[in-house]
N, C-alpha and C positions, 0 to 999 in steps of 0.2 A: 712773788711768783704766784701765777694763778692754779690754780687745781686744774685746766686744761695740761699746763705745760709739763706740770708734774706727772700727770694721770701717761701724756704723751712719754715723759722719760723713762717710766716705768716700762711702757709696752717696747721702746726701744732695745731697753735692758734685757727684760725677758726676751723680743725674736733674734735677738744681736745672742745672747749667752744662756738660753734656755732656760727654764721656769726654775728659779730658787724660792726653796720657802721663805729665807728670808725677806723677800722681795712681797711677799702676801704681806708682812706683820708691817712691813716698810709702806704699803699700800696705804691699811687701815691706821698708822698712824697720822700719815697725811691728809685721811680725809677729816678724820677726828681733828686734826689741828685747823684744816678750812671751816668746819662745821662751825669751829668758835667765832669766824668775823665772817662767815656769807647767813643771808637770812636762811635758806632753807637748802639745803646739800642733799642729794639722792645718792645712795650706792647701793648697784644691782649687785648681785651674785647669782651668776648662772650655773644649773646643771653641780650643786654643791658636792655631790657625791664623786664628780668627775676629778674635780679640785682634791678631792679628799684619799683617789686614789694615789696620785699626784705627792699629796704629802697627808699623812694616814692622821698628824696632828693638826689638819688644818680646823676640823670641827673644835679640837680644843683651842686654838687660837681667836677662833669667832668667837669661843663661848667668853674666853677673859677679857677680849674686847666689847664685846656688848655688857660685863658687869661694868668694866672702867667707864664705858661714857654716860651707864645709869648712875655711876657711884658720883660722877664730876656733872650730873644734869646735862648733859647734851642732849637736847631737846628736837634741836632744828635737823636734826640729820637721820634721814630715813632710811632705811635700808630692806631692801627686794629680795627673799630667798626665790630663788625660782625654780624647781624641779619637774620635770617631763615625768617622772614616774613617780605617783604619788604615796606609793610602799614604802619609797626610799624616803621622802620629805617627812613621811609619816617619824619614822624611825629614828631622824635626826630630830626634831622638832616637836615631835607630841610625846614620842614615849617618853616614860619616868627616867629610864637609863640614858638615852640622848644627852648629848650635849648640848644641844641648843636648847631645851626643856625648858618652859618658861619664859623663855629671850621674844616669843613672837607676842606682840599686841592684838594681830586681827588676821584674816585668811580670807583667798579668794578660791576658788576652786574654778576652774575656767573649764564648762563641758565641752567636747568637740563641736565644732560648727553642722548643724546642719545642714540636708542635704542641697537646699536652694544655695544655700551660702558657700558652700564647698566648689561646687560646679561652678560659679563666677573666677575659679582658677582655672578651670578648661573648657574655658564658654565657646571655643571653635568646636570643639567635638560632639557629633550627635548624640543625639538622645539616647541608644546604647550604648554607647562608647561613656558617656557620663555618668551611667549606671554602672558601668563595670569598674569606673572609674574611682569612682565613690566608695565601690565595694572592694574595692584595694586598698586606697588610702583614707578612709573613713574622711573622717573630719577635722585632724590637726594640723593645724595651719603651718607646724614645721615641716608636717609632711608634704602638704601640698605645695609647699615652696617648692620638691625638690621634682616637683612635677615636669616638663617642657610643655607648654601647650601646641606647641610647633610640630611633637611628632606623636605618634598613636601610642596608643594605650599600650601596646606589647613590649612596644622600643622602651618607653619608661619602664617597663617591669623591667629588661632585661638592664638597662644601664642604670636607674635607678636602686634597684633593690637584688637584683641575681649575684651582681659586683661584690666579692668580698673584700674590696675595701670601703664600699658604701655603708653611710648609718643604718641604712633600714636594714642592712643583712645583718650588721653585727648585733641591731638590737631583738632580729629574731633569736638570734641564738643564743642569745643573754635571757629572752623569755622562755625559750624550750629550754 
């Protein structure tokens, strides 16, 4: 069985019967089992803190899994924490109290794209409408995904970010 078809039957599992924690530890141990016969195995983990609401033990599940595959040399198998708000990454992963404390090797810190580089996601839009644009969604590239380039700058504020079911809304009110 490949780690495609597994990684596939998992996601079938979770949209078919909804996210069980055991299905996380069931995860990582299948990647830990490929790691041992493929040369180099990547496993992302996105947005940890989302997971973690999810299942409150999922940070101590990574933590005893990241000792096991130090304790057993699993060398070849890399793994991607990735967090959008870096307070939180902070928390899980640098502080003393954290679970993950010590588990990381190296860090990127990715800054937002500047402005030339931003506006290449709404390169129709004139030269005000790109400054205003900019000045909305700064520079992260999740953001500007949720951009439309198709329609003006006020349409995306209003179906982008006014929407309370939209991310940009909920993450303002997570920030205030």
């Amino acid at each position: 069985v490949f780690l495609s078809d597994r990684m596939y039957n998992l996601r079938t599992v979770i949209l078919d019967f909804g996210f069980d924690p055991d299905s996380m530890e069931m995860c990582l141990k299948l990647a830990a089992e490929d790691a041992t016969i493929a040369a180099e195995l990547l496993a992302v983990i996105d947005e940890l803190p989302y997971l973690a609401q999810v299942d409150p033990a999922a940070a101590t599940v990574l933590q005893r899994w990241c000792g096991d595959l130090r304790r057993r040399s699993v060398m070849n198998l890399k793994v991607f924490w990735l967090e959008s708000l870096v307070s939180l990454m902070e928390e899980q992963t640098l502080s003393e109290r954290g679970p993950l404390h010590n588990r990381r090797t190296g860090q990127i810190k990715l800054d937002p794209l500047g402005y030339r580089d931003a506006a290449l996601f709404y390169s129709r839009y004139g030269g005000q409408d790109r400054v205003g644009a900019y000045a909305i969604w700064g520079g992260m590239p999740s953001y500007l995904e949720e951009v439309d380039p198709k329609r003006d700058v006020w349409d995306n504020v209003r179906d982008r970010i006014l929407r309370p079911a939209r991310r940009a809304f909920r993450q303002i009110r997570a920030e205030l």
